[in-house]
N, C-alpha and C positions, 0 to 999 in steps of 0.2 A: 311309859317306860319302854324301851328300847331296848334286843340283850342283842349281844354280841360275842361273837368266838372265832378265835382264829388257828389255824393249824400251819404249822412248819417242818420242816426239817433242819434237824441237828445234826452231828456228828456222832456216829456212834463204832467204835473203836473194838468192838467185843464181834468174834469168831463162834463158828459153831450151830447145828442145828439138825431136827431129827427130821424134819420132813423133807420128801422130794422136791424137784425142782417139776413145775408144771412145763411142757416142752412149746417154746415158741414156733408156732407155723406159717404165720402173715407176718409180711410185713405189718409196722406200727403209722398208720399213717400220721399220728400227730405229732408224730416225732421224730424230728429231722434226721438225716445220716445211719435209721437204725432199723438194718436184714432182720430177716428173719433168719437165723441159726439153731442150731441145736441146743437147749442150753448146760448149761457149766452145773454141775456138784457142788461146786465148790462157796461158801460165802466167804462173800467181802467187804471191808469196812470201806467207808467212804474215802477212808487217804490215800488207797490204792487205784483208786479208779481216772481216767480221764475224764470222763462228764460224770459227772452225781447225777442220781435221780429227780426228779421234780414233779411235782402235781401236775397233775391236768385236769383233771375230772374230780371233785370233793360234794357230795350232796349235803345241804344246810345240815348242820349241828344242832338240831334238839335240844335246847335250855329246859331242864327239868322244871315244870310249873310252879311246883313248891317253892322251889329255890328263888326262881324268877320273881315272884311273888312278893318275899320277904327281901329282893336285894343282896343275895349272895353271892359271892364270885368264888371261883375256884381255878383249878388247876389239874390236869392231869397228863403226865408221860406215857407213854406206851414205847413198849419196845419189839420190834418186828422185824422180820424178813419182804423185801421187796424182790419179788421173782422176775426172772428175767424178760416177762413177758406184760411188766409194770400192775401187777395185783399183788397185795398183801399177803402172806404163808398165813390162813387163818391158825395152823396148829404153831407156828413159833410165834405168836402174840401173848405179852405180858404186862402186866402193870408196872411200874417202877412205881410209881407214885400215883396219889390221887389225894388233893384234899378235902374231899367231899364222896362218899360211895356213891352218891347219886350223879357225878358227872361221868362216872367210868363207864357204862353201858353204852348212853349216847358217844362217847369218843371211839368205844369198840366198834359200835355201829359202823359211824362214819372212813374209821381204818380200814374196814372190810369193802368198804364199797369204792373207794377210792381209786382213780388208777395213774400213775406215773408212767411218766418219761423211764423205761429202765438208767441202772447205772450201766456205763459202758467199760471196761477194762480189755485191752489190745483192741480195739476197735470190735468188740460183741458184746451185746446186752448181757449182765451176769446178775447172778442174785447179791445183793446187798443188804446188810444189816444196818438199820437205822432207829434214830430213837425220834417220834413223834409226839411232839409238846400239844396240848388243848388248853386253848384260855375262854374260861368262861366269865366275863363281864358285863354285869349291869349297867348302861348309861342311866345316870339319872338327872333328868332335868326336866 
């Protein structure tokens, strides 16, 4: 049995949030076109941006043994802040969904450790708010 999970970025259109922006001091080298600057206060949804954020770095997703086991697939959204300096706001992370409690932890994991390409708005890395989907799929053959 084979499992398999994939992570993306969606659009996520919602403002607002309690924690600071961690401040960018290096340049980003894996990522093209993007100083080092001070960063922005401010979140922003993905419509406003010139480049959207992107993955670069994801460490494997964790299939819950039990799960795996028996052949269940699941699902879960997260909703979070991407800082300007392409790492997750651990304190604005939320669940929107999950169809299994046993897939949320390994998706938090993974959100946490993750680092993006920031979103760029007037040509400087800003913080964005995005919604991150987890598909967890059993191949069976």
């Amino acid at each position: 049995m084979v499992v398999r999970s994939s992570m993306t970025l969606i659009l996520a259109a919602l403002a607002g949030c309690s924690s600071p922006p961690r401040p960018v001091l290096a340049p980003i080298p894996e990522c093209p076109n993007v100083a080092a600057v001070p960063a922005d206060t401010a979140v922003y949804d993905t419509l406003s941006l010139t480049v959207r954020p992107t993955r670069i770095y994801s460490p494997p997703v964790h299939y819950p043994d039990s799960l795996a086991a028996v052949g269940v697939d699941g699902h879960v959204v997260l909703d979070l802040i991407i800082d300007a300096s392409g790492l997750a706001e651990p304190t604005s992370l939320r669940v929107v969904s999950a169809t299994r409690r046993d897939f949320v932890a390994p998706s938090v994991e993974v959100a946490l450790k993750s680092e993006f390409c920031p979103g760029i708005h007037a040509g400087h890395p800003v913080r964005v708010r995005v919604l991150l989907p987890f598909n967890f799929t059993v191949r069976r053959g």
